[in-house]
N, C-alpha and C positions, 0 to 999 in steps of 0.2 A: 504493500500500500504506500509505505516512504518512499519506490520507486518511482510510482506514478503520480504524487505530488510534487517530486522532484520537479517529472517531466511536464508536468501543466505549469507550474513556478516558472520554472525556463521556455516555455511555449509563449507564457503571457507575457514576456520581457523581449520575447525576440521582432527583432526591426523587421523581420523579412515577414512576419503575419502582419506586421502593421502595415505593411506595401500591399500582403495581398488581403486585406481587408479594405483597403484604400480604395484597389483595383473594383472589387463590388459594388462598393460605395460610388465609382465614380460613373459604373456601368447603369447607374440609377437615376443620377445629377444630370445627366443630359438629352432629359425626355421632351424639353421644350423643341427639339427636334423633329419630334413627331407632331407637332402642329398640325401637318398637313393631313396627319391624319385621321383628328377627332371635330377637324372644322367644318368639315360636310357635313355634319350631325347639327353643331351648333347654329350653324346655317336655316338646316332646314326648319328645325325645331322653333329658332326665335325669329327667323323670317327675314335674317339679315341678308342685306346685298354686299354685290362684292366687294364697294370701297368701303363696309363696315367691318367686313372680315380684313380687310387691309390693315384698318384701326387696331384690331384685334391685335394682329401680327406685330402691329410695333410697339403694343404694350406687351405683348408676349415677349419681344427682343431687348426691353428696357427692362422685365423683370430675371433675364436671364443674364446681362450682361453689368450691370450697375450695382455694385455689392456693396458699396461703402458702408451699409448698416453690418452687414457680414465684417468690412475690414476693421471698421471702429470697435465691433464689441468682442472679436476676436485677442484683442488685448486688456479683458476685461473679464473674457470667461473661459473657463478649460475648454478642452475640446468636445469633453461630451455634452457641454451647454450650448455650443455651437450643433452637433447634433440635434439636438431638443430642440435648437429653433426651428431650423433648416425643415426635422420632421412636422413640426406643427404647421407652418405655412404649408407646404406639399400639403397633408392633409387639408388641411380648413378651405384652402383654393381649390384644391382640384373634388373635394370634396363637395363642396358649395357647387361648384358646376356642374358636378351628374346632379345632383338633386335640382338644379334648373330643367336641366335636359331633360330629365325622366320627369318633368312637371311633378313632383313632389313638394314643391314651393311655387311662391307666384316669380314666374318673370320678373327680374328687377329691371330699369332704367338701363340703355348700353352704356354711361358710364360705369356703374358699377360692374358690368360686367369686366370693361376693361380692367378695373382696379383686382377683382376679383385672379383673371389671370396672371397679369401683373403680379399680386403676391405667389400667388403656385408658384410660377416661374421664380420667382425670388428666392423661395425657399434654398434651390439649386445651387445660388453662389455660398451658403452656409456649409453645404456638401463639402463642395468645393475649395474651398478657406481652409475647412476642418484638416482633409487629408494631402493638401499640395503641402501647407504648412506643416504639419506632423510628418511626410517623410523628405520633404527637400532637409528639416533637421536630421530626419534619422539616417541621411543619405547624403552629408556635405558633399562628399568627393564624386559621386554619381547624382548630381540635379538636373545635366541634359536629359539624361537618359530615363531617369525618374520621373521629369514633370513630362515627358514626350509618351512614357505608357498611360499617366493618368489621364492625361490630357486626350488622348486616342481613345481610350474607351468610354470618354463626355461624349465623343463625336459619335462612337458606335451603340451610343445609350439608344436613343431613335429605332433604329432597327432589330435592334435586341427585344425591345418591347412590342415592337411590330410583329415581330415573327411571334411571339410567346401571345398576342393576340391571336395574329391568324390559327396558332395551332388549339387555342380553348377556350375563344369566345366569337372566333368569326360567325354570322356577320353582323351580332348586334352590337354599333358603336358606341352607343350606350357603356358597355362593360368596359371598352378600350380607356372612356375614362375613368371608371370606378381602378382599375388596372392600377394606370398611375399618381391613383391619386392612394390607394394602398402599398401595392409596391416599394418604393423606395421610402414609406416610413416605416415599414417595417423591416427594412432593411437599416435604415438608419437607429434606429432604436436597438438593435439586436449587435450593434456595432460601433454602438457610441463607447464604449468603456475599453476597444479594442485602439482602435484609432489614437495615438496618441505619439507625441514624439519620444522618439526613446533615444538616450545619451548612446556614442559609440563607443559601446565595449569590448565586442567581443573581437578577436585575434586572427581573425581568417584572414589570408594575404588577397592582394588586389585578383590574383589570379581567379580565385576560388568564388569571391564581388562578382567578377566578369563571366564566369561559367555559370551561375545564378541568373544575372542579368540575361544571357544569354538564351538559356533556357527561358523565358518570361518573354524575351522578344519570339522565342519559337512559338511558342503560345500561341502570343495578339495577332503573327502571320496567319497562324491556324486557323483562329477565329475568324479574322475576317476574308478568308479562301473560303471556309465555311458558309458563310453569311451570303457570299458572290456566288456559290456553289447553288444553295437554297433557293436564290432570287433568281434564278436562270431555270432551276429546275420548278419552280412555281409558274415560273410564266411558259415554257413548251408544254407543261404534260399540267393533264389534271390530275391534282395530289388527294390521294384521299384523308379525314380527318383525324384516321391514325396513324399516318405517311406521317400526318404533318405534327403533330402529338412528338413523334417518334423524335421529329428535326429538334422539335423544342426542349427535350429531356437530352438531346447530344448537347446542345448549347450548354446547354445549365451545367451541362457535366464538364464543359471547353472550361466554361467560365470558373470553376472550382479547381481547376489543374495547380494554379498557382501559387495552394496552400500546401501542395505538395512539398515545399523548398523548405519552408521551416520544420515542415513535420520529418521532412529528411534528415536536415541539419540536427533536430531532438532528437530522434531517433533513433539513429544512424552515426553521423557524423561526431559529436560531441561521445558520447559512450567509447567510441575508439579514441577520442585523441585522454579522455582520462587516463584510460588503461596506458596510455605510450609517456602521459605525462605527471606518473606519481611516483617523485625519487623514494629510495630506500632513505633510513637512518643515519645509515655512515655517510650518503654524499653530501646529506646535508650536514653533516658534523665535519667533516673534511674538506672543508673549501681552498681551494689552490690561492695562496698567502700573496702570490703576483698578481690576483686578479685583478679586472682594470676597477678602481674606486667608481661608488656613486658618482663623485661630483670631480669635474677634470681639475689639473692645477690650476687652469683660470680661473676659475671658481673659487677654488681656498684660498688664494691670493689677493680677490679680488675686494675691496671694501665692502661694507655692508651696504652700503647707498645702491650700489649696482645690481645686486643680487635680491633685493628686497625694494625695489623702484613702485612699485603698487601700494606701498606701504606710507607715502608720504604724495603730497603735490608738490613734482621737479617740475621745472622749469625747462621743456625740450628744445634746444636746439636745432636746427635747418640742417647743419652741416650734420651730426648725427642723425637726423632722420633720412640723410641721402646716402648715410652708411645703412645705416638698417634696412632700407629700404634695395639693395643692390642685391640679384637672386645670385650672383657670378662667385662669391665666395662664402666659406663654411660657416657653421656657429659658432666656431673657436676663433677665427679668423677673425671675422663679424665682431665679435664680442672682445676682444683686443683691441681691435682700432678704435670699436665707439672708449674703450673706457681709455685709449690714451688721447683720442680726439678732446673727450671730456673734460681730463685732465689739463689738456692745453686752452680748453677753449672757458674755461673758470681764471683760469691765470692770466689769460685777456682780459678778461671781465673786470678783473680786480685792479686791472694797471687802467682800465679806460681804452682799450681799444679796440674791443668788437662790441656790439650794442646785440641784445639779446630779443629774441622776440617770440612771445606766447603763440602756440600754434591754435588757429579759429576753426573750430569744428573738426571733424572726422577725414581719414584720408579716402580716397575711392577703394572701397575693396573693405571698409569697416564698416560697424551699423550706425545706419544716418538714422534719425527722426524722419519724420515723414515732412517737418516744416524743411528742415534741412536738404531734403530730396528735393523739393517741388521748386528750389531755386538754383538746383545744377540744371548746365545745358546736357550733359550727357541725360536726364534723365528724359527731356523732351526731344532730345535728337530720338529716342528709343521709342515715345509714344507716338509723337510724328511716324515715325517707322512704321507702326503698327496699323495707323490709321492707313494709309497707302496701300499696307502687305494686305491684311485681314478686313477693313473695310471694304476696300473693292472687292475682294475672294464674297465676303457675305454678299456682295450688291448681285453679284451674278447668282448666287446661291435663292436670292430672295424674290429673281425676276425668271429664274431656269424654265419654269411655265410656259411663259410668254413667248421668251426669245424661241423655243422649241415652236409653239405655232405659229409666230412670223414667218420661221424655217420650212414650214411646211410638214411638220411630225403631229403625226397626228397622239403621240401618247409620249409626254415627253418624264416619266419615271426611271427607264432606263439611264437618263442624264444625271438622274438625282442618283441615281443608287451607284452612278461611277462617281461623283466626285464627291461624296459620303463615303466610301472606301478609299476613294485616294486622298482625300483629308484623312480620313485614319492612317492611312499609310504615312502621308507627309507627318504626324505629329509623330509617331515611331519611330522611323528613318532618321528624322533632324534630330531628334533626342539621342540616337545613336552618333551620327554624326560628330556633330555639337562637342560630346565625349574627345572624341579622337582629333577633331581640328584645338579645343583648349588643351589639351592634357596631354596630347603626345608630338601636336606641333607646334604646342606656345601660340597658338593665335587666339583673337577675338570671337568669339559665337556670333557676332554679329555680320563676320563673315559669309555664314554659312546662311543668313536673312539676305543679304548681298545678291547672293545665287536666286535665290530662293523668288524672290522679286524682279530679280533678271528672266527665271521661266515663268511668273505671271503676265509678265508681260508679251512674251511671245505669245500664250494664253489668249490674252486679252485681243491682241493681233489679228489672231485668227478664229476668234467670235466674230471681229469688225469686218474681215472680208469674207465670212462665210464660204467658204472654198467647201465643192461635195463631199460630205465623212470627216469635214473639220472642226463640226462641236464635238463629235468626241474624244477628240485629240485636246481640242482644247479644255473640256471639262476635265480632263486627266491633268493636263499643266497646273490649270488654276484651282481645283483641289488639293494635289498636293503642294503647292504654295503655301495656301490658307492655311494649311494644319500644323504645314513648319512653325507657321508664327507662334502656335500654342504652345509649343516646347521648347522653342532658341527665347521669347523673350520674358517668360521665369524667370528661366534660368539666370540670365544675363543680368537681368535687375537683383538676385538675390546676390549674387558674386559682386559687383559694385556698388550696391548700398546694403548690405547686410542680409542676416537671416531675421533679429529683432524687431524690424516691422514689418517684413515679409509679406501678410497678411493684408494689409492696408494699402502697399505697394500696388502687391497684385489686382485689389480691384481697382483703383483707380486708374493703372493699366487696361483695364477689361471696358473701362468707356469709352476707348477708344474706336470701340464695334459700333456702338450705337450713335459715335458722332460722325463716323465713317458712311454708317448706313442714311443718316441722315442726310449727307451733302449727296453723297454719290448717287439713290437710292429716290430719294425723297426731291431734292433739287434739281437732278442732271438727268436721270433714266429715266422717272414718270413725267417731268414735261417733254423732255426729245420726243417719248415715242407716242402723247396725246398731239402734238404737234405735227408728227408723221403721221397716223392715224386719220387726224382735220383734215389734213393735203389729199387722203387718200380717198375721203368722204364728203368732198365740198357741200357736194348738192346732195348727199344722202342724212335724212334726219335719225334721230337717236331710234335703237331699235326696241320698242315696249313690246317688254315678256309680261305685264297683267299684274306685277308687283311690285318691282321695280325696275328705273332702266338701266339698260345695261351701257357701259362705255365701247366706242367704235370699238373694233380691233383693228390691229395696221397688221398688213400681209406682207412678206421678203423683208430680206436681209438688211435695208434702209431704216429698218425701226428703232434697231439698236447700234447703228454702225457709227455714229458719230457719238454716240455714248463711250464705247471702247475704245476707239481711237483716245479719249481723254483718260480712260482706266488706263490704256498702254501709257500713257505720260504720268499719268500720277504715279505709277511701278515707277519709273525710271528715275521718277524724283526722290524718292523712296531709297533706289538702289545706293545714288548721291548722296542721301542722306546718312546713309547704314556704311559708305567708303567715309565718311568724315570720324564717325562713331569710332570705327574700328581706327581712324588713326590717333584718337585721343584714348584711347584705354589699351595701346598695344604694351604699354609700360605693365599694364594692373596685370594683365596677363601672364607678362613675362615675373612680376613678383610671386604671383599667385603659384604657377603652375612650374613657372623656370624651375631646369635641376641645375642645381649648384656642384660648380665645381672643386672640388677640395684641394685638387691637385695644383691648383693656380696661386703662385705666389702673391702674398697680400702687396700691395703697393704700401708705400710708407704715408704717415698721415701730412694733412699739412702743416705746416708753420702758423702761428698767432697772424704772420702779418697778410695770411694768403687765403685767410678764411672771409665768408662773406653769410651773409643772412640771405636764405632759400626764400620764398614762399611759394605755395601749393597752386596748381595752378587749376584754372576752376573746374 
């Protein structure tokens, strides 16, 4: 029995249940996805036209994207209170709206209903908050690759839920919302005490990180070859409803794989390295009298000021924090020069001739405040970024309908279900990536948003010129773009202003969807293509269906061509923007990630008369 309390003690401590608890949780968080799919109900039910379901949609995009209440009280309450919120909006929203649908309440006013979706969807950034922030902590040295699984399976929430509809409630859509509006509080609730950052303790080398991880990308590949398998075989053959029953119990089963790693690591793993790692009596009574000391000679030598600096408010110096600050030489090295820079640079002080200067806030790469962030340029080079990347990626995501029958498709789903896999893809991939351009080539992540916004923009190119078989070339471009963004720009913000507000960071990052959808969306694609549409209807009046009227439709490729033509430009500004980013934080990088060479002689320090005062540059 003390075996297996052991092994639940060490289960509920280990980081890798908290990832793959995270991973459920996120597979939950991103149902506002399936919009499209519970709005035909709400349509018919409350009698709305389609620019009210428009309405709908962009309080549904506000309550998905806009978390500030999630980032503010996230520094206020554990994580399982962030749960408890997160499930009680889900519920109450999406609850409140079957009981509309299923007229078990009166019809409220369409404000409210907006407000009503609006909170569901809001629920989702609490999700969200909860588990990016509990493992980007429980996972500093892996946060590409971390915020790129959580973040892919936000995007593959939608279809998860779709499929797990079709197989045990098609075709009353009715239930699709009871679905998710249980669903993921009961997932949340059952996983609020799991979720949680956990310090890094345990011993495993990077290798053993990376064989895990890797396993876990085998996975999300699987799942969503899976999902594209499903959605291919639903639409050629008629499935029957315990074909599809069947599909939905593989899913659940995909989805569970990747509590396999900790139950390994318990299991498995730890029992064998006890046994390899409990000395006998004599070796620990016998310790070889050469062995290297705790603390090296620099250390015992070294005055208590140095050794104990947290302990009192010094006064830091420029010219030492450009020592400290240098990845090219060792800790020994390092620690030499600052304490005889130190030394020289007090004996200056003393005679009057270097003037000393308090350093103002945090350096890039520590934790800012969040007042502190929102007056770097690096941090709006980064949200500009996003607006451009992920903005225009949603504007085409939020028009895909459309542009499909301007094109002449008559059923334009096939569109969504590719660039809904290649956004999951692209936030996978970039999270992979991301990894190996900071950590193994010292560059910027911001790099790889560079790329990244370089193929939306080809993307976007070849939406404007409609070439035959070229949406879906380009929905593949411009999905995987979009997805990248969800996993490079985490990441990128928690490595340059910290992990301590983390939480706040990130959603204030996340309006930059709904300001993006706003201009692009709201400003530039629905007047172009009612404008193309008038030219294409002069003399034809509005078409009345008996309830409401409907707006023209515009026919070819002209509807939307002068829309992308401006997405391909705003990519490119984007691109400019994300080459500037990367040249001011190639320094953070190279401290952060650079290996130091030990083998390189220290240069000698400088002289009193040859020292100057640094300052940080913004």
């Amino acid at each position: 029995m003390g075996g297996l309390g052991s092994h639940v003690r060490a289960l509920a401590s280990n980081r890798w249940l908290v990832l793959a608890a995270s991973i459920l949780t996120q597979a939950c968080s991103g149902v506002g996805y399936a919009f499209g799919s519970y709005s035909p109900i709400v349509k018919s039910t409350l009698g709305y036209n389609q620019n009210q379901i428009s309405r709908l949609g962009v309080a549904k995009d506000i309550g998905d994207n806009v978390g500030i209440l999630a980032g503010t009280l996230c520094d206020y309450l554990p994580t399982w209170g962030l749960f408890v919120c997160g499930a009680a909006l889900n519920l109450v929203g999406y609850g409140w709206l079957w009981l509309i649908v299923t007229a078990q309440v009166p019809p409220p006013p369409f404000w409210v209903v907006c407000v009503i979706i609006l909170m569901a969807t809001n629920g989702e950034t609490f999700f969200n908050t909860a588990a990016l922030m509990s493992c980007v902590k429980s996972f500093p040295h892996h946060r590409g690759g971390t915020v790129g699984i959580l973040k892919g399976f936000t995007g593959l929430s939608g279809a998860i839920f779709t499929q797990l509809y079709a197989s045990f409630f098609y075709p009353d859509q009715a239930k699709f919302i009871f679905l998710v509006a249980v669903g993921p509080f009961m997932v949340g609730i059952c996983l609020m005490f799991v979720v949680r950052p956990i310090p890094l303790t345990d011993t495993s080398s990077a290798r053993a990180d990376d064989m895990k991880f890797n396993f876990i990308y085998s996975v999300c590949l699987l799942i969503a070859a899976y999902l594209m398998g499903v959605i291919i075989v639903n639409d050629v053959f008629d499935v029957s409803q315990l074909a599809s029953m069947w599909f939905a119990f593989v899913l659940l089963f995909l989805l569970a794989l990747p509590l396999g790693v900790p139950l390994f690591q318990i299991l498995v793993i730890h029992p064998k390295k006890k046994k390899r790692s409990i000395p006998s009596d004599a070796e620990n009574a016998g310790g070889d009298p050469k062995a290297a000391p705790l603390l090296d000679e620099s250390d015992e030598q070294a005055p208590e000021v140095f050794r104990s600096s947290s302990s009192m408010d010094l006064v830091e110096f420029s010219e030492m924090e450009d020592e400290a600050a240098k990845p090219d030489v060792s800790e020994r090295v390092r620690r030499r020069r600052l304490q005889k820079a130190s030394t020289e640079l007090l004996k200056a002080v003393a005679e009057g001739a270097v003037k000393t200067k308090r350093r103002k806030g945090p350096r890039r790469g520590e934790n800012f405040t969040v007042a502190q962030t929102l007056v770097k340029a690096d941090f709006w080079l980064l949200f500009f970024t996003f607006v451009c990347g992920s903005g225009s990626g949603l504007t085409v995501i939020d028009n895909l309908g459309q542009m499909g029958e301007s094109q002449g498709y008559a059923d334009a789903r096939v569109f969504v279900s590719l660039i809904g896999i290649w956004s999951f893809l692209g936030r996978i991939g970039a999270g992979w990536a991301s990894e190996i351009v900071a950590r193994k080539m010292v560059l910027p992540r911001p790099v790889i948003l560079a790329a990244s916004e370089t193929v939306m923009a080809i993307g976007h190119l070849m939406f404007a010129m409609a070439w035959p078989g070229s949406m879906y070339i380009a929905s593949l471009l411009v999905g995987f773009g979009h997805g990248t963004h969800w996993s490079v720009v985490p990441a990128t913000a928690s490595e340059l202003f910290g992990l301590k507000n983390f939480g706040s960071l990130y959603n204030i990052l996340t309006m930059a969807l709904p300001t993006g959808t706003l201009v692009f969306s709201g400003l530039i694609a629905g007047p172009i293509y009612d404008r193309e549409a008038a030219k294409q209807h002069a003399d034809a009046p509005l078409v009345h269906t008996g309830e409401s009227d409907e707006l023209l439709q515009c026919r070819a490729a002209v509807c939307f061509r002068l829309t992308f033509f401006i997405m391909t430009g705003v990519c490119l500004v984007g691109v400019w923007l994300n080459l500037i980013l990367i040249k001011r934080t190639t320094g953070v990088y190279q401290t952060l990630y650079g290996k130091q060479d030990e083998s390189k002689p220290a240069s000698p320090s400088p002289g009193p008369s040859n020292l100057a005062v640094v300052t940080e540059e913004a």
